[in-house]
C-alpha positions in Angstrom: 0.0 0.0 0.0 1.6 3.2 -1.2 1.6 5.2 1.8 -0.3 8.6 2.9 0.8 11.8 2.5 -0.2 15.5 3.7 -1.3 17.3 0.4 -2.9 20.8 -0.4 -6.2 20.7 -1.1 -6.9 19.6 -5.1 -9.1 21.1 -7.5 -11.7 18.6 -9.3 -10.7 19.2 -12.5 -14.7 17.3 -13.9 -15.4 13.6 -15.0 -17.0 12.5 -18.0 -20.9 11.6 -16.9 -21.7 7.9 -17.7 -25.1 6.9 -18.4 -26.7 4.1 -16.3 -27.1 2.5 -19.0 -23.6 2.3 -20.1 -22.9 1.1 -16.5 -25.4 -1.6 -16.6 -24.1 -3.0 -20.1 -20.5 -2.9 -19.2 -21.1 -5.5 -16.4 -22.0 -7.7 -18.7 -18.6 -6.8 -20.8 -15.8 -10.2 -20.2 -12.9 -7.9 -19.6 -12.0 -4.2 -19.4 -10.5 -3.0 -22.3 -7.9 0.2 -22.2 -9.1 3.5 -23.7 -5.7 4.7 -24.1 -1.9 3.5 -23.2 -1.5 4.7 -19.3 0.6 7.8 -19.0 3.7 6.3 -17.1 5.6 4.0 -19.6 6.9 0.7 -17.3 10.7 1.0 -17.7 11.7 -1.4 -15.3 11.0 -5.2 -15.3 8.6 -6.3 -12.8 10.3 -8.2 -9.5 10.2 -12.3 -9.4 8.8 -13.0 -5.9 10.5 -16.6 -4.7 8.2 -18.2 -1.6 9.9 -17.4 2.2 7.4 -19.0 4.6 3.9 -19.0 6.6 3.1 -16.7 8.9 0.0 -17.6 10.7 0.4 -21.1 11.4 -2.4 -22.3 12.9 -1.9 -24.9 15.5 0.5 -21.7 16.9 -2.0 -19.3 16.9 -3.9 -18.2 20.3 -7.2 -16.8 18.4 -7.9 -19.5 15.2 -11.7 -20.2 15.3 -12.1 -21.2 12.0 -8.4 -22.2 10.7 -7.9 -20.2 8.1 -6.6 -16.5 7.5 -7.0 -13.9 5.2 -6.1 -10.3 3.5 -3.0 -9.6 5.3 -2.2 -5.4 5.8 1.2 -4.3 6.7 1.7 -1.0 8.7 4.6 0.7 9.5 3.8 0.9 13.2 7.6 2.4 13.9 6.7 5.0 12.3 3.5 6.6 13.3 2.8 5.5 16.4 4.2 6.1 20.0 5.8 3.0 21.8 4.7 0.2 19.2 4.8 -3.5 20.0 7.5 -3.8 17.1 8.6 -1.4 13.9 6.0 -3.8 12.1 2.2 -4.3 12.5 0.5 -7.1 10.5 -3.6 -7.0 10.6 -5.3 -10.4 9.2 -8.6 -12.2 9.9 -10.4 -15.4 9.5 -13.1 -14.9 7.2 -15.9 -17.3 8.2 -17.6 -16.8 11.1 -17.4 -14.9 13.2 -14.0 -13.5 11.6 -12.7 -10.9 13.8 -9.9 -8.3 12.7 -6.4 -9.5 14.0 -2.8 -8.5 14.4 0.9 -9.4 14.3 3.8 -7.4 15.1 7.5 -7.7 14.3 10.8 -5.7 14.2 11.4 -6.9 10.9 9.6 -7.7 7.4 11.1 -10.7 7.6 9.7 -11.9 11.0 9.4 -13.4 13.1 6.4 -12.3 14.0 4.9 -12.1 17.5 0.5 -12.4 17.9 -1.0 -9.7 20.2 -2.0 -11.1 23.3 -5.5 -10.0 23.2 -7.1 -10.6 19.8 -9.2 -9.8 17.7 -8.8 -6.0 18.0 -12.0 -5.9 16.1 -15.0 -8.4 16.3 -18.1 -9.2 14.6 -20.2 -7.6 17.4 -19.4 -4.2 18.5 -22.3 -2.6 20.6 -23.8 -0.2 19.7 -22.2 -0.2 16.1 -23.1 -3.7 14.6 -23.9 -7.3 15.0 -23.3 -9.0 12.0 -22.5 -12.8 10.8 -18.2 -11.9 10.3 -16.0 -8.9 10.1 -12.9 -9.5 7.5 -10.4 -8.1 5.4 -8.7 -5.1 7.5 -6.6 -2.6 5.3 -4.7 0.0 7.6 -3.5 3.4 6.8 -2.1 6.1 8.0 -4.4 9.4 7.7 -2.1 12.3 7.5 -5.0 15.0 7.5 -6.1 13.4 11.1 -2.8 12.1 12.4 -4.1 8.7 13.4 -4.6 5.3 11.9 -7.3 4.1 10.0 -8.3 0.8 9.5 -11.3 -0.2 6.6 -12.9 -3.8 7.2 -16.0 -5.4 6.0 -18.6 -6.6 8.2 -21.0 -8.1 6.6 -20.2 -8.6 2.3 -22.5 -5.9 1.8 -20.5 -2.7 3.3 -16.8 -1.8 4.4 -16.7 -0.3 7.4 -13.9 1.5 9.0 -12.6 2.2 12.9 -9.5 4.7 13.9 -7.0 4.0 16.7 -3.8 6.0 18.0 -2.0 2.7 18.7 -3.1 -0.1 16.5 -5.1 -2.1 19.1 -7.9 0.0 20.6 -9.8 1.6 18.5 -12.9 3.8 18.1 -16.2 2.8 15.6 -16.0 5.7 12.7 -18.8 4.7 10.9 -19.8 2.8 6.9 -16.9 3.9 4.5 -18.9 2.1 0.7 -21.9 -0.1 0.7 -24.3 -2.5 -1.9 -26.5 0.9 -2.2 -23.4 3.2 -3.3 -22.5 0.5 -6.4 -26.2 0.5 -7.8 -29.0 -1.6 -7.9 -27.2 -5.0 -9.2 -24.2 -5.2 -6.7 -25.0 -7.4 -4.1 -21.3 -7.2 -2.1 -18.9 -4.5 -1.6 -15.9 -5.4 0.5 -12.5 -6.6 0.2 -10.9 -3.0 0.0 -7.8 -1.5 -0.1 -6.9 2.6 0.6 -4.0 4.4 -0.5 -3.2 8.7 -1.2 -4.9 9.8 -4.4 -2.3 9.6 -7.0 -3.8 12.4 -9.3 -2.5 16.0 -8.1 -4.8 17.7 -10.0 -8.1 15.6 -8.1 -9.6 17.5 -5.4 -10.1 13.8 -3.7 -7.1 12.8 -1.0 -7.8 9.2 -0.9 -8.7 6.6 -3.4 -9.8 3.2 -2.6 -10.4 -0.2 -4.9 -12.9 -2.9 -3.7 -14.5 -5.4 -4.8 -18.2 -6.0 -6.1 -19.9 -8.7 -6.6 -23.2 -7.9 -9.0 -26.6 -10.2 -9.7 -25.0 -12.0 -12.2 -22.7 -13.6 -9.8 -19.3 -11.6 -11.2 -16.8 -9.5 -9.3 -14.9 -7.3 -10.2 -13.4 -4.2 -9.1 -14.6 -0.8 -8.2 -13.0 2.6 -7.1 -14.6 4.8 -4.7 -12.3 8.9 -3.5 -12.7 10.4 -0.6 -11.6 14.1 0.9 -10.7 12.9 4.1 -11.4 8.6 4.3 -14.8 9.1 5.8 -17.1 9.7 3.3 -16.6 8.6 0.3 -18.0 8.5 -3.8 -18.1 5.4 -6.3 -17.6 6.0 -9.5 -19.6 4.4 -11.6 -17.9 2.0 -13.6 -15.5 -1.0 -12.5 -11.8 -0.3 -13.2 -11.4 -4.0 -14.0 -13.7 -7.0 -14.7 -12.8 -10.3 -15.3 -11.4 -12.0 -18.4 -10.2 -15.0 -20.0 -7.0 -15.1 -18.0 -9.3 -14.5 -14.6 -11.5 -17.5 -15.0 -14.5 -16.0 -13.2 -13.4 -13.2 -11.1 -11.4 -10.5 -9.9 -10.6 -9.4 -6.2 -8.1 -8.2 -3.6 -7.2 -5.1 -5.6 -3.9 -3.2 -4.7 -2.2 0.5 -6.1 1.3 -0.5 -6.5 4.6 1.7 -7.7 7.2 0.0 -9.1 10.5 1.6 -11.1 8.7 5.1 -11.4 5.4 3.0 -12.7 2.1 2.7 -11.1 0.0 -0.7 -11.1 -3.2 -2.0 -9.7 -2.6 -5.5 -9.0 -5.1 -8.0 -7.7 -5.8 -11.7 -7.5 -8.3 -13.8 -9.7 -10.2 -16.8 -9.2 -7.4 -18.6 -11.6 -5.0 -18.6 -8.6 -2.8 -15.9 -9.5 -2.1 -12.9 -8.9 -1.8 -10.0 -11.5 -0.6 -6.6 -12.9 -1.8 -4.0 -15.0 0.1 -0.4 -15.5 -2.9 2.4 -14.0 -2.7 5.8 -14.7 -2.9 8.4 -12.0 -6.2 9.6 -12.6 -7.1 5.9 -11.7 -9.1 5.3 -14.9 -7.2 3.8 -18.0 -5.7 0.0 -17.3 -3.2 -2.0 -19.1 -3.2 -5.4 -20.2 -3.1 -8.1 -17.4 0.5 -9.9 -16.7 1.2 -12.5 -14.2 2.9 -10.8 -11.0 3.1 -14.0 -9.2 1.9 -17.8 -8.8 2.8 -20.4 -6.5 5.1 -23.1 -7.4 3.6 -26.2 -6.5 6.6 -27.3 -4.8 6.5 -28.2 -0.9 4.7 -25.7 1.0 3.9 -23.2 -1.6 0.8 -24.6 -3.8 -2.5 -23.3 -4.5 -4.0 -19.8 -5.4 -1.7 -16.2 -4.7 -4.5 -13.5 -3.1 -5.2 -9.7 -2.1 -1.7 -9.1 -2.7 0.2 -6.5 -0.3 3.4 -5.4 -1.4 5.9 -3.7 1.3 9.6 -2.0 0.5 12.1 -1.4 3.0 15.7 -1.1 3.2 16.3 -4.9 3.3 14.5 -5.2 0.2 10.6 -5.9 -1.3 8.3 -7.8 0.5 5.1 -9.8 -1.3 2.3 -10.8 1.8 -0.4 -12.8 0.6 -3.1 -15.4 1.4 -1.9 -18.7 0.3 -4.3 -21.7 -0.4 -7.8 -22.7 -1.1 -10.5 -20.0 -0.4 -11.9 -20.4 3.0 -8.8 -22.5 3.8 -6.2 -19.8 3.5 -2.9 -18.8 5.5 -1.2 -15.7 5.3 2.7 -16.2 3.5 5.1 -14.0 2.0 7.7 -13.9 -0.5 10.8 -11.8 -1.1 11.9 -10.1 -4.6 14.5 -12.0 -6.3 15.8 -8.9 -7.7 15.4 -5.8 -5.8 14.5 -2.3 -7.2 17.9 0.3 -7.3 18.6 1.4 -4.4 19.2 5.4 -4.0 22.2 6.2 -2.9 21.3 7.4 0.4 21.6 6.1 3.6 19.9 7.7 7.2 22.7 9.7 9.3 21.9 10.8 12.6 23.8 11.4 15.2 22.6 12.4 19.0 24.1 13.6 22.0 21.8 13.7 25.4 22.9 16.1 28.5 21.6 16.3 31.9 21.0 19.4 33.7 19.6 21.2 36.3 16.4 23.8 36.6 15.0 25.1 39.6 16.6 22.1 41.4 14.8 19.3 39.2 16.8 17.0 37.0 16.6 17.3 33.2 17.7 15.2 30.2 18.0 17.1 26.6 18.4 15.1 23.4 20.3 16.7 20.3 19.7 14.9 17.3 20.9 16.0 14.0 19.9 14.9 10.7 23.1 14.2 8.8 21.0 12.8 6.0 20.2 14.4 2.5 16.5 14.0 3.2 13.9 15.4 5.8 13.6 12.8 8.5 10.9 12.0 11.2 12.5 11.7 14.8 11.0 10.0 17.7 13.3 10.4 20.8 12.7 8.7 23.6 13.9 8.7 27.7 12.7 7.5 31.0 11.3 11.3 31.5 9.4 11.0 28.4 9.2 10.7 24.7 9.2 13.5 21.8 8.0 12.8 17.7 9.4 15.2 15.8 8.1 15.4 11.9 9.8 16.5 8.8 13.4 17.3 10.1 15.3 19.1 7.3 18.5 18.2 6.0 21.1 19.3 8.6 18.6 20.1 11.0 18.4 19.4 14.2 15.6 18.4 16.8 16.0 19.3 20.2 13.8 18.7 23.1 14.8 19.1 26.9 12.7 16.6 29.4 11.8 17.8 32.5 11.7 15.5 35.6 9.7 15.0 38.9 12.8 15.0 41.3 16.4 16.3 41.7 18.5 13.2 40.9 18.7 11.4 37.8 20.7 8.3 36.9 22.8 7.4 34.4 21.0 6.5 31.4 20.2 6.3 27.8 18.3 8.6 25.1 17.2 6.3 21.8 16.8 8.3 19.0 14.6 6.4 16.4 15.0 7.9 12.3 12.4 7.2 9.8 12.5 8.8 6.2 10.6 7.6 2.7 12.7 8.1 -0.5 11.5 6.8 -3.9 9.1 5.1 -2.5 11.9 2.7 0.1 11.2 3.3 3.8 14.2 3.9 5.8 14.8 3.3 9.8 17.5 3.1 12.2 17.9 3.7 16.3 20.3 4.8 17.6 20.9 6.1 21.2 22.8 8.7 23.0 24.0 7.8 27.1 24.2 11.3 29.5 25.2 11.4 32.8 24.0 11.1 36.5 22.9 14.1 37.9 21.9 15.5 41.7 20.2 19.3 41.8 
């Protein structure tokens, strides 16, 4: 998931109207055919995925009512929120009933990863918002406009819902994000849906979303819905993508992917695989489908490749997925074979931390300094307290002084965590400064 960003507010710059009728009729159409090339040209070769492992095995899992797991949703929890579990979050669920919205959390991509104690975060009964059959599918973002996480679920198939939280495991109801009504009068499921910053600069929408539909003729395919500020939100009227002869029935799981400077929507199909097509930034003209990834067949890695998430760090490009039959899934990963070019940069911070006295109570102050050639977020943290600092400037510095309870302080620690995005690679690295004893 390509993650959020603050942006001015857009301009709507109009959309073509589409008749109903011209809806109606292009359900019935076997696959989506492209208007016009999309306006990024895909210069580099896509990655080959190679399989790694499972990750929710199930006899190892504290909360498995139903033994399988779907629609995994990676977050950078490191990041955004203050004093995460690990640097990674993972969100999953079980999609027969009763579901229930879960989570993982690791230090590294790679795992291993660590189930929270107390799922599911979110269940299928949350008085006085719901009672329904199953919740499923979570996708989690970060809202920039609102500083806090969102996470989008459905709960049942015929709406996606959505809850916010400040640290990933307690959350608060926010309300219906797309339902059945909102596609028109043949869709009889909307869920399954995916988030991500509004590509188009010119768009006076902030977030887009895909999802899927299912319609009366027993066909999914996807949809996109844009939103102002991930609450409320309007569906466009056509699907994006519907299937075709390489689907074998259906489409789902869709995904906004960049790759080498290109943008893709990729998404899984009821032939087992998952796939690719180049998207433009408006979010309206497709390419043609090609094969992103399939399983082998060999040993542990057989059966179908779904609701693809796709995750970049510094230690290279990471493929979650739910492996296996539907309604029998787990959630696996695989790693790029070949990883995108790296940019030659590399985080460089450096921190010194003082103690001091005021007024005869004991403080600590933490210097970092951004040696790096790109802004940097800056989390420092002590045993008087802990400071986020967002958007440090090249050569800048952030600077905080914590103030104590008492007039002697022990020896100790500062840890400066650094976080920076650049071409699309996140970046992170701790580091920590020591300061002295002190007695005012």
């Amino acid at each position: 998931m390509i993650p959020l960003t603050s942006q001015p507010p857009k301009r709507w710059p109009g959309r073509l109207s589409v008749l109903l009728a011209a809806a109606l009729a292009l359900a019935l159409v076997p696959a989506l055919a492209p208007s016009s090339a999309p306006s990024a040209v895909a210069a580099d070769p896509l990655p080959t995925f190679a399989f790694a492992g499972e990750i929710t095995v199930p006899e190892q899992l504290d909360y498995n009512p139903t033994d399988e797991f779907i629609f995994p949703s990676v977050f950078h929890a490191g990041e955004h929120l203050t004093n995460p579990l690990g640097e990674w979050y993972l969100y999953y669920a079980p999609h027969d009933s009763p579901g229930g919205i879960s989570m993982m959390y690791s230090d590294s991509l790679a795992g291993p990863w660590t189930e929270y104690a107390s799922n599911p975060v979110i269940s299928n009964v949350w008085s006085p918002n719901y009672s329904v059959n199953h919740v499923s599918s979570p996708d989690a973002i970060w809202n920039a406009q609102e500083q806090t996480m969102f996470l989008y679920f459905h709960g049942g198939n015929d709406q996606t819902r959505y809850a916010t939280t400040d640290d990933g495991v307690t959350f608060t109801y926010g309300g219906t994000a797309v339902t059945n009504a909102m596609g028109g009068a043949t869709t009889t499921e909307t869920s399954y849906a995916r988030v991500f910053t509004h590509p188009d600069p010119t768009s006076s929408f902030n977030y887009g979303m895909f999802y899927m539909e299912n319609t009366t003729a027993n066909s999914r395919r996807i949809r996109v819905a844009e939103s102002v500020d991930g609450r409320s939100w309007v569906v466009r009227p056509t699907p994006i993508v519907t299937p075709g002869s390489l689907d074998q029935g259906n489409v789902s799981g869709a995904n906004l992917w960049e790759w080498g400077g290109q943008k893709y929507i990729i998404y899984h199909a009821s032939s087992g695989k998952t796939f690719a097509r180049t998207i433009d930034d408006t979010l309206s003209t497709v390419g043609a489908p090609v094969v992103l990834h399939a399983s082998s067949g060999v040993g542990e890695d057989t059966g179908r490749v779904a609701a693809p998430e796709i995750v970049t760090d510094d230690t290279g490009t990471y493929l979650f997925y739910e492996s296996g039959a539907r309604l029998k899934a787990t959630i696996s990963y695989a790693t790029a074979v070949t990883t995108p070019p790296q940019p030659a940069f590399a985080l460089k911070t450096t921190a010194t931390a003082t103690s001091s006295c005021a007024s005869g109570v004991a403080r600590i102050t933490v210097d970092a300094l951004n040696g790096s050639t790109a802004p940097n977020d800056v989390r420092v943290t002590t045993p008087l307290g802990e400071k986020k600092f967002t958007g440090v400037g090249a050569s800048g510095h952030a600077v905080w002084t914590f103030a104590g309870s008492s007039a002697s302080l022990a020896a100790g620690q500062a840890t400066v965590k650094s976080f920076a995005r650049v071409d699309g690679v996140a970046y992170n690295d701790t580091i920590t400064a020591n300061y002295p004893a002190i007695s005012c």
